[in-house]
VOGU-3710 file (C-alpha; in Angstrom, 3 decimals, decimal comma):
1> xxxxxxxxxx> 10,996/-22,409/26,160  9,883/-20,293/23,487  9,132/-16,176/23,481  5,454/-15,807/23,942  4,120/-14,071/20,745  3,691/-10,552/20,769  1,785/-8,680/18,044  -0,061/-5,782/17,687  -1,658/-4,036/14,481  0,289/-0,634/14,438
11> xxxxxxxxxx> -1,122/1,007/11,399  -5,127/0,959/9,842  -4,654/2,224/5,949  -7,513/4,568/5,368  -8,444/5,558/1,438  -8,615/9,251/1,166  -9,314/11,906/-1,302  -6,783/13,840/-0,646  -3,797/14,179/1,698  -4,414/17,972/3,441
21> xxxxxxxxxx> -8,115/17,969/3,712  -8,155/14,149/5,222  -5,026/15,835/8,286  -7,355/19,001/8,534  -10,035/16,905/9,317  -8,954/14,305/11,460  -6,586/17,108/13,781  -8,790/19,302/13,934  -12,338/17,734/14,527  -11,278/14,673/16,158
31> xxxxxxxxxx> -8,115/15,748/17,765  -5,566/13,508/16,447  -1,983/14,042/16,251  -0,132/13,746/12,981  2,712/11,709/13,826  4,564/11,711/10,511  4,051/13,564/7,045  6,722/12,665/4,864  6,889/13,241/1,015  7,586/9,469/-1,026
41> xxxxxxxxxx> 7,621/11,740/-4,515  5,437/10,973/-7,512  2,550/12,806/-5,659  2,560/10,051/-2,570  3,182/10,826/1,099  3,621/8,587/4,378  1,182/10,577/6,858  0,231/8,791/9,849  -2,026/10,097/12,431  -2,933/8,836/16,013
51> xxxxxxxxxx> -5,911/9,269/18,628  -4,806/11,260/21,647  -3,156/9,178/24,366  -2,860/6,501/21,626  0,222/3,991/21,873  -0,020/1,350/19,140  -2,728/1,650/16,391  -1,945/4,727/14,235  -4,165/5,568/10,925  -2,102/5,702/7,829
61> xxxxxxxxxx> -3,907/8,099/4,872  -3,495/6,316/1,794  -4,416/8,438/-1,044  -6,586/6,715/-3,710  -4,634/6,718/-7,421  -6,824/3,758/-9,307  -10,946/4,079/-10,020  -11,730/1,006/-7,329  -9,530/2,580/-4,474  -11,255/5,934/-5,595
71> xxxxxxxxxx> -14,771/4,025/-5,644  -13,763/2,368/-2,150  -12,790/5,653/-0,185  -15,813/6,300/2,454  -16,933/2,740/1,525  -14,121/0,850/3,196  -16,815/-1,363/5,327  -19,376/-1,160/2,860  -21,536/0,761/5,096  -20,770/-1,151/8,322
81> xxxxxxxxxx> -19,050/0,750/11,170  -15,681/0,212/10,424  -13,579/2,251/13,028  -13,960/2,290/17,348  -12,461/5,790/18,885  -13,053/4,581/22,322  -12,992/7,271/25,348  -12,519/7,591/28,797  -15,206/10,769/27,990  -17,640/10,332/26,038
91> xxxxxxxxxx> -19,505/13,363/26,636  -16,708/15,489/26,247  -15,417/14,336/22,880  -19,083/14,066/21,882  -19,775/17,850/23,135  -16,250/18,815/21,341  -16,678/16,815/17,779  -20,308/18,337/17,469  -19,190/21,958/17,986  -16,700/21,439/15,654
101> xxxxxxxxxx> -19,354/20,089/12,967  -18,609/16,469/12,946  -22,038/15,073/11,695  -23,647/12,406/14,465  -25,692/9,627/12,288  -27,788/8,837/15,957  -28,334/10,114/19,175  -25,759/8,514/22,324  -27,164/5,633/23,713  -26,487/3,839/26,783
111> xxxxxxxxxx> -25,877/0,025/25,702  -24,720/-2,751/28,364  -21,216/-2,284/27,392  -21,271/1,761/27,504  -21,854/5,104/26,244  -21,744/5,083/22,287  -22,994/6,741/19,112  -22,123/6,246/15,065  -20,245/9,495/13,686  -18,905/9,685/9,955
121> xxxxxxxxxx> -15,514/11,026/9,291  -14,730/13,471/6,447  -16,094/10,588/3,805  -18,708/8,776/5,034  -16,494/6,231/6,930  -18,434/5,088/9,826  -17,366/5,108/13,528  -18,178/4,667/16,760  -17,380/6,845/19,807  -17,728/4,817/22,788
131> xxxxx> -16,876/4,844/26,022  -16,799/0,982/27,455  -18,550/0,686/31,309  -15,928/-0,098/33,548  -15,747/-3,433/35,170
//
């Protein structure tokens, strides 16, 4: 009998202006760890950054270098949320990313499914925070 497929998407590329400011922003505001900044030369770098408690899906800041990855960078859904942070607190990480100035494009809402609200990173990317009712 034949292994069972097992796959997993370990790494979302994200456009980005720059390296520094796009690690400042997603440590600091959102709380992510930077797993990995290493320098590739010619001006590119392998930085990867996770959610807390994260185990598989990492972001990977890919620095735009051509006019349609630089026209694509906070456009990388075309407007659509494009990224789900989910929570086991949603209040708390809401409470926290405010504080820290992370700009809210709605008020939280309770939906059938849980606790969630649209936030834009550092570009305009849209994401949700949500917390998912158990059961």
């Amino acid at each position: 009998m034949a292994d069972a497929i097992q796959q997993h998407i370990s790494s979302i590329a994200l456009l980005v202006h720059d390296y520094d400011e796009a690690i400042a922003f997603y440590t600091e505001k959102l709380g992510f760890r930077l797993l990995q900044d290493s320098d590739l030369g010619a001006g590119k770098r392998w930085v990867q950054l996770s959610p807390p408690g994260s185990s598989h899906c990492n972001l990977l800041l890919a620095k735009a270098s051509k006019p349609q990855q630089c026209a694509a960078v906070g456009n990388q859904a075309g407007g659509r949320v494009w990224l789900f942070l989910h929570t086991n607190d949603f209040w708390r990480d809401y409470q926290s990313m405010v504080a820290k100035g992370v700009q809210f494009n709605e008020t939280p809402r309770e939906e059938p499914y849980g606790t969630v609200a649209v936030f834009e990173d550092l570009y305009g990317n849209k994401w949700d925070l949500l917390q998912l009712t158990s059961g």
